[in-house]
N, C-alpha and C positions, 0 to 999 in steps of 0.2 A: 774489686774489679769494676764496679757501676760508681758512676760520677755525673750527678745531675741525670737521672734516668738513659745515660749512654754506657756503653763500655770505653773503659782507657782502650787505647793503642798495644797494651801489654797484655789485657786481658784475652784482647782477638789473638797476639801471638801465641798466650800460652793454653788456649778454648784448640788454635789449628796444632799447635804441636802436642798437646797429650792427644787429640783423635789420629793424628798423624802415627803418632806411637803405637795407640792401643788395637789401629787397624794392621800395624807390621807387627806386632805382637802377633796375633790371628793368624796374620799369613804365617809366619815363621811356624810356629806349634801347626799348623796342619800341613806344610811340607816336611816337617820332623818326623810327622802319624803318617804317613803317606810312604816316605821312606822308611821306617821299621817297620811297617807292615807288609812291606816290598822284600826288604833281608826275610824276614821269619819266613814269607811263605816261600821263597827262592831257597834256603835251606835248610829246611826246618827245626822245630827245638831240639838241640840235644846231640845232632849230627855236625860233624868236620864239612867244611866244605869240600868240593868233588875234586877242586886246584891245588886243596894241601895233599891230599890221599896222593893225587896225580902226581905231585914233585917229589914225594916220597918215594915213590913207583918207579921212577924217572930216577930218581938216584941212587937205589939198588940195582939198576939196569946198570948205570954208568960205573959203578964198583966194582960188576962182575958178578953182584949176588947170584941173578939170577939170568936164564937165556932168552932169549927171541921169542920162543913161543911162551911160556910163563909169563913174559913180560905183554904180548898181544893178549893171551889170556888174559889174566887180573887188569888190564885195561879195559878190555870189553866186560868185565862182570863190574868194573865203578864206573865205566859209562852207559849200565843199565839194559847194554847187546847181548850179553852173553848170556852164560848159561851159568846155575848157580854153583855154589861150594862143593854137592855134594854131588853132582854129576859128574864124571870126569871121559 
């Protein structure tokens, strides 16, 4: 890369593009951590999200499974309004 105690012209492009790299590297990997750690705590480990429960709910409604108020029930008890399983 040094020639007569200077850098070549190839040296400076390839010194600005791996810092150019290894700084979008950086950014990338902590928009990645920033977003999974945005999911986890938005739905926690181990649970369905509230949107699949909901279409599920939404499509026993539309089949006929179930009626109006079972369906306003189990709505309000997976958007966290209602009251639990065991009260009725």
């Amino acid at each position: 890369m040094y020639w007569n105690d200077h850098m070549a012209p190839w040296g400076w492009f390839a010194m600005s593009f791996t810092t150019l790299l290894l700084w979008g590297l950086i950014a990338a990997a902590a928009v990645l951590l920033v977003r999974g750690l945005k999911r986890d705590r938005a739905t926690g480990p181990g649970t369905p999200s509230t949107t699949e429960a909901e279409a599920l709910l939404a499509g026993r409604y539309a089949r006929g499974e179930i009626d109006d108020e079972e369906y306003a029930r189990r709505l309000a008890v997976l958007r966290g309004h209602g009251t639990g399983p065991t009260s009725r």
